[in-house]
C-alpha positions in Angstrom: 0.0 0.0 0.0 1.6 3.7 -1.2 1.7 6.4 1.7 1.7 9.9 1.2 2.9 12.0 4.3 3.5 15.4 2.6 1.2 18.0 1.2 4.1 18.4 -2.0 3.5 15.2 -3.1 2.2 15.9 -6.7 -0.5 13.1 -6.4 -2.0 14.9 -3.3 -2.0 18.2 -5.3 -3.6 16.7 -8.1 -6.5 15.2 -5.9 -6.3 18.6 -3.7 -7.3 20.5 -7.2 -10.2 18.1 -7.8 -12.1 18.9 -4.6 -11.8 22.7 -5.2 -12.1 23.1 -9.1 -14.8 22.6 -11.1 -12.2 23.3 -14.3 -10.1 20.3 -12.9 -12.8 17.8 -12.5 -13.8 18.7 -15.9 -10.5 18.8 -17.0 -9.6 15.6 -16.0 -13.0 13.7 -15.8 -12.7 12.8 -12.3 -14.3 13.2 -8.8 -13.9 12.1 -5.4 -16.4 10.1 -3.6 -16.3 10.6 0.0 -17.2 8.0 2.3 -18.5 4.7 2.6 -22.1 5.0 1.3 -21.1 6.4 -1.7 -18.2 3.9 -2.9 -20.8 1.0 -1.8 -23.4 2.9 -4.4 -20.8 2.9 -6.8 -19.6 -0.5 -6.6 -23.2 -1.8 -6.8 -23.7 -0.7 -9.8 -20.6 -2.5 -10.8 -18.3 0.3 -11.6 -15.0 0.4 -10.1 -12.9 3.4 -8.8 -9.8 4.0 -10.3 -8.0 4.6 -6.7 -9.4 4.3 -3.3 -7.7 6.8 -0.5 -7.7 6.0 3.3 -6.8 7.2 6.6 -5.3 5.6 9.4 -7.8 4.7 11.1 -9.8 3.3 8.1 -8.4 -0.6 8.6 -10.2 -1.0 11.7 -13.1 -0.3 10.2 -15.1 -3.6 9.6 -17.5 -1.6 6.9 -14.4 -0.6 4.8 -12.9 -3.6 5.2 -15.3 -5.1 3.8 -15.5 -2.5 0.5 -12.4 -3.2 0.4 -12.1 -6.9 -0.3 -15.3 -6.0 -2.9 -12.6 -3.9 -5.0 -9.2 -6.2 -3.9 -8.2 -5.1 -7.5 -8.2 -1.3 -7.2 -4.9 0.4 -5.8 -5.1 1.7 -2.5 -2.9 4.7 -1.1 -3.2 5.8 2.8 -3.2 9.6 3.3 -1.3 10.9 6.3 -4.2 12.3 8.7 -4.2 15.8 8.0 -3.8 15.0 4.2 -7.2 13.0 4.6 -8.6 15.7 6.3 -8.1 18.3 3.6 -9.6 16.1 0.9 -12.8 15.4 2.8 -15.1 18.1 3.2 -17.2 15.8 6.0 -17.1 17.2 9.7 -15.9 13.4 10.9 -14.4 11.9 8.0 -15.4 8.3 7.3 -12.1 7.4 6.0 -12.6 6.4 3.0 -12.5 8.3 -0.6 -12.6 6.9 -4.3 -11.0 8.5 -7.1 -13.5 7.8 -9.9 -14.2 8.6 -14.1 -17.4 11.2 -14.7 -19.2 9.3 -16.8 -20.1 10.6 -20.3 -23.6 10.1 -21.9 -24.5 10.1 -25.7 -27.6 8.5 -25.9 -29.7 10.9 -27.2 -32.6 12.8 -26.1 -35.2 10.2 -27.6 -34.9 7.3 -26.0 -35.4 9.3 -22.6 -38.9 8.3 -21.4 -39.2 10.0 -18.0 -36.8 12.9 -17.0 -36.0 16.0 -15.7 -34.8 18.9 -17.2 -33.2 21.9 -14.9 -33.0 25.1 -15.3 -29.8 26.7 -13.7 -30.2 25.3 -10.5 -27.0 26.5 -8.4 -27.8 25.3 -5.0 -25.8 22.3 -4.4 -27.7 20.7 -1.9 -31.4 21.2 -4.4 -29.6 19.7 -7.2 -28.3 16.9 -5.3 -31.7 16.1 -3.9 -33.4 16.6 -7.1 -30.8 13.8 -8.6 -31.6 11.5 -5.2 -35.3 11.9 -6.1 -35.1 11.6 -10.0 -33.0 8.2 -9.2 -35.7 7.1 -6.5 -38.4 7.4 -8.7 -37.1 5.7 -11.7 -36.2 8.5 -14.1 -34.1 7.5 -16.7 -32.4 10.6 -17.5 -31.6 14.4 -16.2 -30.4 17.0 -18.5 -29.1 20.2 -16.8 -28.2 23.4 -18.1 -24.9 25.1 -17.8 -26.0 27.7 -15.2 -26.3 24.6 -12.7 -24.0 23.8 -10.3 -21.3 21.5 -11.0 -23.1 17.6 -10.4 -20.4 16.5 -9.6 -18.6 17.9 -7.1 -18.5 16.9 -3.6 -21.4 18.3 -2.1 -23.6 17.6 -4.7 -22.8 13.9 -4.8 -23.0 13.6 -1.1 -26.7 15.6 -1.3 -27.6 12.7 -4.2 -26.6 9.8 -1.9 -25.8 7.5 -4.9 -28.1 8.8 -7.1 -25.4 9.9 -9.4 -25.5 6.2 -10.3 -28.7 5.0 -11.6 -29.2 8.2 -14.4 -27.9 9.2 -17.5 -27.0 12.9 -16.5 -25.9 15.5 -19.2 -25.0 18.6 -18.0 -24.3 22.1 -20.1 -27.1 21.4 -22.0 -28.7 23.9 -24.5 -32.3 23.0 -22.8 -34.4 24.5 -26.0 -32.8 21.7 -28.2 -33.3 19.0 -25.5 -37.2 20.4 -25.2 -37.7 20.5 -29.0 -36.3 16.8 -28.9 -38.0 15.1 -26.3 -40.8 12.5 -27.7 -43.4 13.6 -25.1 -45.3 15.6 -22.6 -43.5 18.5 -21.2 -44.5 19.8 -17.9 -43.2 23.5 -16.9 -43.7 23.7 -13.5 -45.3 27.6 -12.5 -47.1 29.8 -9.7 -49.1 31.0 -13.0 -49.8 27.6 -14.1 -53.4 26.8 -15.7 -53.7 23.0 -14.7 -52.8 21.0 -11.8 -50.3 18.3 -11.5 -53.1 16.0 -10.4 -55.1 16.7 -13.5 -52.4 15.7 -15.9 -52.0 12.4 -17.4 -48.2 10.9 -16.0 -48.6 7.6 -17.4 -46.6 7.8 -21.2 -43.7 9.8 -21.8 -42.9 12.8 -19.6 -40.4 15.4 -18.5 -40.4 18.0 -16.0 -39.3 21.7 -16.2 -37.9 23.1 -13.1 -36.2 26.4 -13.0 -33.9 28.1 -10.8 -34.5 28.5 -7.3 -35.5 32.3 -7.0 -36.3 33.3 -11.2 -38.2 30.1 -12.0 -37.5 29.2 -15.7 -36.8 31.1 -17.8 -40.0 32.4 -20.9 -38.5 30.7 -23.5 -38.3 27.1 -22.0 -41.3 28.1 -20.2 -42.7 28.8 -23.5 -41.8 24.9 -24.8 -43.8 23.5 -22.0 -47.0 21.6 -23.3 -48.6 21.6 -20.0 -47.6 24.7 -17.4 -49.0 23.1 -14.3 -49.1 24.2 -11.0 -49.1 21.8 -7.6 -52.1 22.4 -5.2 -50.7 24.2 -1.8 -54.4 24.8 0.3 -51.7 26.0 3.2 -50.6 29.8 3.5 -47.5 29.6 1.6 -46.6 31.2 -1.7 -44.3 28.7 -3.0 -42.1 25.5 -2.4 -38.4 24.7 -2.7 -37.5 23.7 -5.7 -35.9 20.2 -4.6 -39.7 19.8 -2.8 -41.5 20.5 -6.2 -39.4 18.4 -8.1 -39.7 15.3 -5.3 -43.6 16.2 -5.6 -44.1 16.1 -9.2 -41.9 13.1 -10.1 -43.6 11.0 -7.3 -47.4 11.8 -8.8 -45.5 10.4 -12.2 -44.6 7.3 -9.8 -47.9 7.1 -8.1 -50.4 7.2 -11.8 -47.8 4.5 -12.9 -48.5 1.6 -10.1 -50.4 -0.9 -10.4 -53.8 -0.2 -8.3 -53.6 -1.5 -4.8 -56.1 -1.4 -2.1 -56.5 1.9 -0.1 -55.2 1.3 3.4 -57.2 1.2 6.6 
C-alpha cells in the first residue's frame, strides 16, 4: 500500500485540485467520492474506482474492510491524517474516498422516457436532492443546463446519496434543443400555471421543467412546455423549494404509474 505524508507530493496536489475546481474535474474527468455510502453505491452498480484513499484509522473499520475486499483489485494509497482531512469536506471523516471517471452520456434525447430537465439550479444541496429523487423514482435521464451547479462535485454527490449512479446525466445542456427533442409531454412547472399536476396524465412519456431556485424558468423554456401546471398548496405559503417541487411532481409520475392497490385502513 503507497503512503503519502507530505502536502508536495504531486499526487496529493492533483486530488487537492479536484475537490476545489470545477475546471479540474472537468478537465480531468474525475471526482472524489467521499465515504463509505457512496463507494458501496458505486460499486453496486458494478463500476469500479480508479483509486481508493484512506486514513489511518480506516483498517479497523469492519465496513471498509469489507469495501475493500469488494474492489481487492483497485490500488489503495493511505493519506497521512491531515492530508485525509483536507480532501474530505465531511465534519468526521469516514475514511474512506474513491477516485472515480465522470461518466459521459451520448444517448440521445429520444430514448429518454421519464426525465428532468433543470434550469440553472445552483444550489448544491437542491440539485443533489433533485438527482436522489429523480434516481428514486425511476427516471431514466436528467439534462441540466450550464447555469447549474457542477453535479459532480463533492457536495452535490453527497446531497444525491448515490443517485449519481442509476441516471444518465448530461449537464451544459442547450435545454431549448433538449425540449424541442424530447418525444413527449413536457410539464413546466409555475405559480401561474393553468392546470394542476393531479389533472395531468403521468402515465406515457414525460419530463419536467424546473427552473432556478428564486427566477423560476426562464420564458423561453417556459414557453416549450405543453402543459404549465401548478401543484395544489391549500396552506398559506406562496411557493415551495425547488428540490420539494421536483420530489412532488416526479412522485405523482410514480404514483399514476403503479399498479392499483387497495386503499389502506
Amino acid at each position: 500500500m503507497k503512503l503519502i505524508q507530505s502536502r508536495d507530493n504531486p499526487q496529493f496536489k492533483e486530488l487537492l485540485k479536484l475537490v476545489g475546481s470545477v475546471r479540474q474535474r472537468k478537465k480531468s474527468g474525475q471526482t472524489l467520492l467521499d465515504g463509505a455510502h457512496l463507494l458501496m453505491a458505486y460499486l453496486d452498480c458494478g463500476q469500479r474506482p480508479r483509486l481508493i484513499l484512506l486514513n489511518a484509522a480506516a483498517s479497523h473499520d469492519a465496513e471498509i474492510a469489507a469495501l475493500l475486499e469488494r474492489a481487492a483489485d483497485v490500488p489503495v494509497t493511505q493519506l497521512d491524517v491531515r492530508l485525509f482531512t483536507e480532501l474530505s469536506e465531511l465534519k468526521s471523516p469516514s475514511g474512506i474516498l474513491a477516485l472515480i471517471d465522470v461518466p459521459v452520456c451520448v444517448e440521445p434525447v429520444e430514448q429518454s422516457r421519464f426525465a428532468l430537465l433543470l434550469e440553472d439550479i445552483q444550489d448544491p444541496g437542491n440539485l443533489g436532492s433533485m438527482l436522489r429523487s429523480a434516481a428514486a423514482a425511476g427516471c431514466d435521464a436528467v439534462f441540466l443546463s450550464a447555469g447549474c451547479a457542477d453535479a459532480w462535485s463533492p457536495r452535490v454527490l453527497r446531497a444525491a446519496m448515490g443517485g449519481h449512479f442509476a441516471l444518465r446525466i448530461y449537464e451544459n445542456q442547450d435545454l431549448l434543443i433538449v425540449a424541442a427533442a424530447f418525444q413527449g409531454a413536457l410539464l413546466a412547472t409555475s405559480l401561474q400555471g393553468t392546470q394542476s399536476l393531479y389533472e395531468c396524465d403521468l402515465q406515457r412519456r414525460a419530463a419536467f421543467l424546473i427552473g432556478n431556485e428564486g427566477a423560476g424558468l426562464s420564458v423561453e423554456l417556459q414557453g416549450m412546455a405543453t402543459h404549465n401546471i401548478t401543484i395544489p398548496m391549500p396552506g398559506k405559503v406562496e411557493s415551495l423549494n425547488a428540490a420539494a417541487a421536483a420530489a412532488i411532481c416526479l412522485f405523482e409520475a410514480v404514483r399514476q404509474r403503479s399498479p392499483i392497490r387497495k386503499p389502506c385502513l
